[in-house]
N, C-alpha and C positions, 0 to 999 in steps of 0.2 A: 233044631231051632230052640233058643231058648226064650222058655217065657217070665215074663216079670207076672206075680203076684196082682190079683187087683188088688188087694188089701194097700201094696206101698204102691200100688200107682193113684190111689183113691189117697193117699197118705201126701205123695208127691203134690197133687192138683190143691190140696188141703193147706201146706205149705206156700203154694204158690199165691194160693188167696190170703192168707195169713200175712206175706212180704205185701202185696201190694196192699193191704188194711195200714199195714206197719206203717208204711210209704206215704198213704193219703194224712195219716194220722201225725206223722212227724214232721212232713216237710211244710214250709207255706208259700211256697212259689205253686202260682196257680198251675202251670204247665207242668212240672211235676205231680203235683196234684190229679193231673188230669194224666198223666199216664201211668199211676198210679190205677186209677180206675179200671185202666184198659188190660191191666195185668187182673186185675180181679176179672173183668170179664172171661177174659181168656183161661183163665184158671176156671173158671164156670161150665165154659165149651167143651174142656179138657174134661171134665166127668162127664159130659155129653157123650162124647167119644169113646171112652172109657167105660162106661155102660153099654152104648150102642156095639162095639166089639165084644165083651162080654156076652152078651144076649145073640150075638150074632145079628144084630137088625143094623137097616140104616138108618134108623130116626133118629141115632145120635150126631152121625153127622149131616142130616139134615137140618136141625137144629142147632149144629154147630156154626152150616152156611147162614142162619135165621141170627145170631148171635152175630158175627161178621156185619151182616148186610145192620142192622140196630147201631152197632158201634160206630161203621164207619160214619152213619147219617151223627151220631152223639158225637163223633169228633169233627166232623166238619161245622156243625153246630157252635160247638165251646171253642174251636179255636176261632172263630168269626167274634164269638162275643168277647173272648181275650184280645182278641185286637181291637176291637173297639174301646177296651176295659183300658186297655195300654193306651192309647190314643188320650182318651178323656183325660186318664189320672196320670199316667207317668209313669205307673209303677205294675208290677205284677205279685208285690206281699198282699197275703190276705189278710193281715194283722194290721198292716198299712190302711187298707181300703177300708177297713173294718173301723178305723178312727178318722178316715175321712167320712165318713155314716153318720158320726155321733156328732160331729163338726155342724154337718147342717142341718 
């Protein structure tokens, strides 16, 4: 069996949160935005993991379940408030909404 390195698996998980920073950081549609986040979380859980087998324990991924259960309640959250956001204004730019702010 061959094993990967934690080094580039801790390097991988690093990248992963890296893309998703990239991601919140570039794009301005809220819903990318917001899965944007969900990549950083995930990439969070993944050195959970990633430790927890290292160590040999399961607290990583018991924390990993503790991460899941967080996110999913954060995404059913943000997407209720993006359809209301969408309802109100029309739109999902946050550059847009941001000069409907300074409007009233």
């Amino acid at each position: 069996m061959v094993t990967i390195p934690v080094e580039i698996q801790l390097l991988f998980a690093g990248l992963l949160f890296l893309m998703g920073l990239v991601g919140l950081l570039v794009r301005r549609n809220i819903i990318f935005m917001l899965m944007a986040i969900e990549v950083m979380f995930n990439s969070a859980g993944l050195v959970f993991v990633i430790a927890g087998a290292h160590w040999a324990q399961v607290d990583g991924q018991v924390m990993f379940i503790f991460i899941l259960a967080v996110t999913s309640a954060e995404v059913s959250v943000g997407l209720a408030l993006i359809l209301q956001m969408y309802h109100h204004f029309k739109s999902l730019d946050v550059d847009g909404l941001n000069k409907l702010k300074e409007i009233n």
